[in-house]
N, C-alpha and C positions, 0 to 999 in steps of 0.2 A: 504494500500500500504506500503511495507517494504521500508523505506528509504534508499536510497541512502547510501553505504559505503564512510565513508570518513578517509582520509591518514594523519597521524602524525599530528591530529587538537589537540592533548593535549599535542603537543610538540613544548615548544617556543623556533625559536634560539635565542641561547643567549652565548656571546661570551666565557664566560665561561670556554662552553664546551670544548674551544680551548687547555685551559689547562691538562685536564684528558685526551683528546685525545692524545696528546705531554708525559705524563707521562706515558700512558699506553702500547701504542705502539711502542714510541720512547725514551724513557728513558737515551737511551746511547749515544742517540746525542750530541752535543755540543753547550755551551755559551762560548766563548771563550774573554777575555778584555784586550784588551791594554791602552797604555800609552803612550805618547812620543815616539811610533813607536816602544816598548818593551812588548810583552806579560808580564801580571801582575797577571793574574786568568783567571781559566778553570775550570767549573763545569757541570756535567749533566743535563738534559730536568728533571730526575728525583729528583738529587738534587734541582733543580730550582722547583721544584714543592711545595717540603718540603717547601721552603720558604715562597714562597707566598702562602700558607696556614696557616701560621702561623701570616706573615702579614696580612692578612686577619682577621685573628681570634686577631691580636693586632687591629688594626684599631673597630673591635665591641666594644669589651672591653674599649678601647678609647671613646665610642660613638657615635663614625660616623653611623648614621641610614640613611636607603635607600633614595635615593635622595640626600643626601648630596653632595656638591663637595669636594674635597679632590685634591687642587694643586700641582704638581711638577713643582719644575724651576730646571735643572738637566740636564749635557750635558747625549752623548749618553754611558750610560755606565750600567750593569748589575743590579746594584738595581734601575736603574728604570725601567728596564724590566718587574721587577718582581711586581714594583708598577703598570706596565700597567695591569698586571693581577689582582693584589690582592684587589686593589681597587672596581674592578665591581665584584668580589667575595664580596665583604663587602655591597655591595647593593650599592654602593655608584657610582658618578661620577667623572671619572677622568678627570683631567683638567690640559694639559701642559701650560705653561706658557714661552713666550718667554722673551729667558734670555739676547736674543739683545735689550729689550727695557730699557727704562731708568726706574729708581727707580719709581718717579711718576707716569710713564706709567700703571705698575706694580701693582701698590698700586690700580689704578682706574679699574682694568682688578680684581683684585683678590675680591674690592670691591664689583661692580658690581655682579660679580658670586657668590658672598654671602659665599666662599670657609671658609670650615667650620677645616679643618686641612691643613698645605701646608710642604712640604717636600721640603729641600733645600741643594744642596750642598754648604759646610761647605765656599769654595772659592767664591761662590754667594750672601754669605750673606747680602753683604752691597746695595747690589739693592733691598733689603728686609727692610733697613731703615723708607720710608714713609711708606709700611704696616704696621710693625709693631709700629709705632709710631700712626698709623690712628687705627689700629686694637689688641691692646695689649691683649687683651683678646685673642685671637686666637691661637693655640696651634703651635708652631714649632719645627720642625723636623731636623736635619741633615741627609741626606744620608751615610754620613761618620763617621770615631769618633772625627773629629776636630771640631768641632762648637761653642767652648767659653762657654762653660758649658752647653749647649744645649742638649736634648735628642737626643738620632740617632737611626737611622732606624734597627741597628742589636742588639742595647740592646730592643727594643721593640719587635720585632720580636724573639728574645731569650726566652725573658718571660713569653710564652706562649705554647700552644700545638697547634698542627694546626687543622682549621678550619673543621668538622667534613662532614659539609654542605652547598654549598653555599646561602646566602642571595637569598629569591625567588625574582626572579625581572620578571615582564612581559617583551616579546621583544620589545614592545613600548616603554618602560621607557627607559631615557637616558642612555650610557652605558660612552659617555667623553663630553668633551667640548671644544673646542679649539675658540678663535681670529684670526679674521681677524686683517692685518698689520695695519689698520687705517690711509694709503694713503694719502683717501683720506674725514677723518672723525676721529671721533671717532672709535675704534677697537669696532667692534660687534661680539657676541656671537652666535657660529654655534656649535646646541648639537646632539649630533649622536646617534642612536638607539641602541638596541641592534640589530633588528631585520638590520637597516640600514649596519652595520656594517659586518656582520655576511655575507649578500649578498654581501656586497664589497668587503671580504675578498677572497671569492670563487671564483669572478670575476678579481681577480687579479693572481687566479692560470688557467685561462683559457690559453691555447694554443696561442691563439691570442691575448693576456696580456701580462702581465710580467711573464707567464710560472712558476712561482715558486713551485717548486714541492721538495717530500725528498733527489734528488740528488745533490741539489744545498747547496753550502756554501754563505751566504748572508751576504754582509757587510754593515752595515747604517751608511751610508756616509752623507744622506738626516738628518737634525737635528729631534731629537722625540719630538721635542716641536710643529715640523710645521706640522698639520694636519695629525699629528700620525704615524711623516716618510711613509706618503706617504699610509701605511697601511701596509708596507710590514713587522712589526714584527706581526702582526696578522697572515697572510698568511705564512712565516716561522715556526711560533709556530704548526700551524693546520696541514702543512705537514711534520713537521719531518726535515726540512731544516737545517743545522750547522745555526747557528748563532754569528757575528763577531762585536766587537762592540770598536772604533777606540780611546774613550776617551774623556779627556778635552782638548780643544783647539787641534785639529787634523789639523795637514800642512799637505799640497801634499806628501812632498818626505817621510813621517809616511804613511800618507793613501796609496803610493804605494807599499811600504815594505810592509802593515798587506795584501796588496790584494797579492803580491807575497809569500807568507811566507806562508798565510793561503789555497792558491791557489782557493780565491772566484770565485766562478761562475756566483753572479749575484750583481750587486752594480750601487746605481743609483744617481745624481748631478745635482747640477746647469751648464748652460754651463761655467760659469764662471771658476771653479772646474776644470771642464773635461780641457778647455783649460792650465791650469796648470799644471794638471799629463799627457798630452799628450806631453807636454814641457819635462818634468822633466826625464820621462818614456826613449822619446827617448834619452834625450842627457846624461842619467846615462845608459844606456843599460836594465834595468829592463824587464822582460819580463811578458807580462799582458797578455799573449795568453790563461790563465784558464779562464778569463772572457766570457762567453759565451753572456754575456750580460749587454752591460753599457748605462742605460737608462738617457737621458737627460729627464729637466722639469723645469717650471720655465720662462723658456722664449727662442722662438727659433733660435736653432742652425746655426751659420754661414755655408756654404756650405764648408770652409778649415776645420771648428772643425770637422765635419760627414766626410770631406774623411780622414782626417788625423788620424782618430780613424781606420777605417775601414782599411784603407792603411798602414799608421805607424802603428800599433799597431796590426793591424791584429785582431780587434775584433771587433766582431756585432755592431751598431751602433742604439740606439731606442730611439724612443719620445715620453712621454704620456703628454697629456692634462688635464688639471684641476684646481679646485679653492678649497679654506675651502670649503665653501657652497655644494661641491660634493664628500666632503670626504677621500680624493679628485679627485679620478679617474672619466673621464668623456669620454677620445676616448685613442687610442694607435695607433700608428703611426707604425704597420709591413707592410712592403711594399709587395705587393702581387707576388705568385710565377711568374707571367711572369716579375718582373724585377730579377730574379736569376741573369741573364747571362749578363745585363746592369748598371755598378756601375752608371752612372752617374743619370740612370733613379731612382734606389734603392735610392740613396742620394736624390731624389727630394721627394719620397713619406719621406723621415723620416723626411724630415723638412717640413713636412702638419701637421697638428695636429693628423690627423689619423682616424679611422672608430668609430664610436659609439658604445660603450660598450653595451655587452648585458645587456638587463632587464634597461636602461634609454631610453627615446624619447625625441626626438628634433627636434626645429623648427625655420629658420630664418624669422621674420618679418619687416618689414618699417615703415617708422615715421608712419603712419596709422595705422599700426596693422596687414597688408595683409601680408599673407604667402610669401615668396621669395620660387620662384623654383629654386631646387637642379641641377645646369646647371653650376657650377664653373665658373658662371659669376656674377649672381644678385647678390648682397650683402642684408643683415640685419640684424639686430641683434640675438643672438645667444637665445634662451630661451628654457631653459632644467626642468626633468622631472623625477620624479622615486623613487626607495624607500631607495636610500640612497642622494636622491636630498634634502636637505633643505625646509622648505614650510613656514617659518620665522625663524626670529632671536631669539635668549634667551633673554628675556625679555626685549623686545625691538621692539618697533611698528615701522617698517619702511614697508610700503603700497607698495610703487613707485619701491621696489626689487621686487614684487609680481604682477603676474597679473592670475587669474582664475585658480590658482595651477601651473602655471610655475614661474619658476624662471628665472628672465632679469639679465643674465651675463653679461652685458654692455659692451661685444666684439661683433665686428661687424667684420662678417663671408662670408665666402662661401662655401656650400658643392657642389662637384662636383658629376658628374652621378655614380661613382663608390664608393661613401659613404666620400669618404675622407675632412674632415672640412681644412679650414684655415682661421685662425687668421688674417681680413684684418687691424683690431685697436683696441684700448678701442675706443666709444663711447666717454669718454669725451679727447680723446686724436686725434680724428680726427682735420684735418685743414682746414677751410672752407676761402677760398680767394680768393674775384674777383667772390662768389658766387659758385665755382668749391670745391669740396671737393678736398684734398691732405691725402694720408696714411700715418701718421708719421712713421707706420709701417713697410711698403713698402718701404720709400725713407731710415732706419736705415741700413734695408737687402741689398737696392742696394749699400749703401756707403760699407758695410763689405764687397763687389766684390771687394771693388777698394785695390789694391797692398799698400803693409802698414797698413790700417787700421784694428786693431785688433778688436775694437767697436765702437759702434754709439751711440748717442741718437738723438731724432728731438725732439724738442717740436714748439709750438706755440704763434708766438709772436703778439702785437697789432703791426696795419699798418694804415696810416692813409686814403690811397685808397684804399687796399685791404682789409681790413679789418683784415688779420689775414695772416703772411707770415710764413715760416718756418725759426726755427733758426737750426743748426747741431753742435752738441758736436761730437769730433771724436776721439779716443786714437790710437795711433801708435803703428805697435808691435814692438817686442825690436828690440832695435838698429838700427830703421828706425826714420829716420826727415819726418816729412807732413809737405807741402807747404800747404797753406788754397788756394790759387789758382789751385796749381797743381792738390788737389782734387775733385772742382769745376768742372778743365776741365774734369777729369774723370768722373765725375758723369755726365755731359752733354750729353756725349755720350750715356748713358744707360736712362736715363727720361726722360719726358716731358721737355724743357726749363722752363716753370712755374713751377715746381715744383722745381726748384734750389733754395738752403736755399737762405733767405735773407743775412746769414753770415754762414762762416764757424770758429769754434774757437778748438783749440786744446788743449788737455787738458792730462794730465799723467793719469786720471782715471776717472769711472765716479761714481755717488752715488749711493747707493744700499738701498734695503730695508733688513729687518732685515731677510726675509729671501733669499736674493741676485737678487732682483728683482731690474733693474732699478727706482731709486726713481725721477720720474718726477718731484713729486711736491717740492722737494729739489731744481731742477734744476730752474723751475718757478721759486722760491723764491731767486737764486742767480739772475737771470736774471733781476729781480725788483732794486733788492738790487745794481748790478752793469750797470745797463743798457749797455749790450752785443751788439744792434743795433743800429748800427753806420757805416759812412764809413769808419772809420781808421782801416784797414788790414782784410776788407769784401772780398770775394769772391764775383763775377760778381752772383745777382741775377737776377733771372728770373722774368717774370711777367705774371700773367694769359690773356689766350686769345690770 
């Protein structure tokens, strides 16, 4: 019997490729770098190629052998573009490193990952102190030519011819590495395939994605430290997209000149972000109508930030869903053609988390284990799937994230009959009192309805009947006062009475994760520290039952 023909089995993806595609057929494209909201440098997909092939062929010559890791800590700006490539050209793993953490932090993350060379900007260097005091041996780099006598990435890159070939790497073998924020732990090691990558990449140019295709100018607004901005310079690279890249330390009213200036198509934030260039945007006049598309992420969006985008600004408004552990893409929130003609309904789908990306599976279960039916009512826990899904940590035994090849995203979900996920809590951030669970997450959303309130946080406090009551952090937007009563009464209106925090406390801002994630467990730790529940200037709480 003639066997079976088989299709592209001695062809591994491998991200690689993203680069000769970008050089060969796009060549005249653009890298374009600002500054302080001042173009600085503009080179081609072509010139950019020279590079990092030559980085590539310095990085051998250096030593880095396959498997290696090879760190950057480096805001977003064109030589570390060129390191996202030239690195998995050298066989090697690239691994960002976040430059919001503290020294220490840093030194135990670069540890850990055994990072065998690390590349720094020159202005970074002193969050570099405990590595290299822990790691002297370790070869460092500057991205720039300022680094105190330090080698830099363009006399090494100079010294060389470029790389003839790239390093073979199976698509199995790791292609980066990136940390989790460490929350709610130790930060743990999430390493991504090639082959993982590669299918991410593609599914971020789908229609029903982030559409990124060669007509688009893309600005990474999203930091390249957190989960590889998202993926979107992989998916720019592969189709030929301009490429726009904002700087060190980028403000709103920079980030909205390069997207005016450069006339980006597609650019993506925290909501935190958006609410301040939607600020800035209308009250300078700026006109952001080339965006075809400003994708929130992170954590979701108030129902003013989605119209005020849509409405003020007059541009598309989208959500995607994800963690490190998925690379990070996991659903994308496009609202379907029957809400064209209904803004308020369109606004409801973008802040769901959205439909499941092709090529992952998922499934909500209950404390037991049993499947929850997709009826946008049962809740459980969120457990995903796939081949750029996670299936453990880098070197790192953690069991209880794993169960029979899913991964427990320890958000606690609903998918509704039409595919659409939402986000009902983290798992360990639910509030059980009086024996009744409470959505921290739910009662944050209902306070951002109430007039004034810009943000929320809930967390969960001890009770000594209830066991566990809610407390409410709340920020005003500008130039409004909140009464901690007046809010109270608002929010009565729209919840259960049991669900009304045990306090309300107002505050100018709330704490963030390093990559602008509400930091709970900050909040916890002031709440210990200042014991917040009390009656002196409580809001009237509720009680279960």
């Amino acid at each position: 019997m003639t066997p079976a023909p088989t299709t592209g089995s001695t062809t591994p993806l491998v991200i690689t490729d993203f680069l000769y595609r970008a050089r060969d057929l796009f060549s005249a494209k653009t890298i374009t770098q600002y500054q302080g909201g001042a173009k600085v440098f503009e080179y081609t997909y072509g010139e950019y190629a020279d590079r990092v092939l030559r980085l590539a062929a310095a990085l051998v010559d250096l030593g880095v052998r396959p498997g290696d890791r090879v760190a950057t800590l480096a805001w977003n700006h064109y030589r570390h573009l060129e390191l996202y490539m030239a690195v998995p050209l050298a066989g090697a793993v690239l691994h960002t490193v976040n430059l919001r953490l503290e020294s220490d932090e840093i030194a135990y993350i670069v540890d850990h990952a055994d990072d065998r060379v690390v590349f720094v900007d020159s202005s970074l260097l002193p969050l570099l102190d405990a590595t290299r005091a822990q790691r002297p041996h370790m070869p460092v780099f500057t991205t720039d030519g300022d680094g105190n006598g330090l080698p830099n990435l363009d006399a090494l890159a100079a010294a060389v011819d470029p790389l003839s070939e790239p390093v073979p790497r199976d698509e199995n073998d790791l292609a980066a590495l990136c940390y989790t924020s460490g929350t709610t732990g130790s930060p743990k090691g999430v390493g991504y395939s090639h082959r993982g990558l590669y299918l991410h990449t593609f599914t971020a140019c789908l229609a029903d994605g982030h559409a990124i295709s060669e007509r688009d100018t893309v600005c990474h607004v999203v930091p390249m430290f957190h989960a590889n901005a998202w993926g979107i310079p992989f998916a720019a690279l592969m189709t030929g997209a301009n490429q726009v890249l904002p700087g060190e330390h980028p403000v709103v009213p920079d980030i909205a000149t390069i997207l005016a200036e450069q006339q980006v198509t597609y650019t993506g934030m925290v909501p935190t972000v958006a609410v301040d260039l939607v600020r800035h945007a209308v009250s300078s006049g700026i006109d952001l109508t080339c965006l075809r598309a400003l994708v929130l992420g992170g954590s979701t969006p108030t129902p003013e930030l989605v119209r005020s985008i849509e409405e003020d600004l007059d541009v598309r408004a989208y959500q995607g869903w994800g963690m490190t552990e998925l690379s990070p893409m996991g659903t994308f929130a496009r609202p379907p053609r029957t809400a064209d003609d209904d803004p308020q309904l369109r606004y409801s789908y973008i802040r769901r988390q959205g439909r499941l990306l092709p090529g992952l599976r998922w499934k909500l279960v209950d404390d037991e284990g049993t499947v929850v039916p997709h009826n946008g009512i049962d809740r459980g826990e969120l457990l995903m799937r796939g081949p750029w899904v996670a299936e453990n940590y880098f070197r790192d035994e953690h069991p209880e994230a794993f169960v029979d090849g899913w991964l427990r995203t320890g958000d606690i979900a609903t998918i509704d009959p039409e595919g659409y996920l939402t986000i009902v809590d983290r798992a360990k951030d639910l509030i059980k009192s009086g024996g009744e669970w409470i959505s921290s997450l739910a009662l944050e959303q209902a306070l951002t309805t109430i007039t004034g309130v810009a943000e929320a946080a809930v967390i969960a406090v001890p009770h000594e009947r209830w066991q566990e009551r809610p407390l409410a952090f709340v920020c005003p937007t500008e130039g409004t006062m909140l009464a901690p009563d007046a809010v109270a009464d608002a929010l009565a209106a729209i919840v259960p009475r049991w669900w009304l925090p045990e306090r309300i406390v107002v505050v100018d801002d709330l704490p963030r994760t390093s990559v602008g994630k509400l930091d709970k467990k900050r909040l916890r730790s002031t709440v210990r520290d200042r014991l917040f529940v009390d009656t002196h200037n409580s809001s009237t709480a509720g009680s279960p039952g």
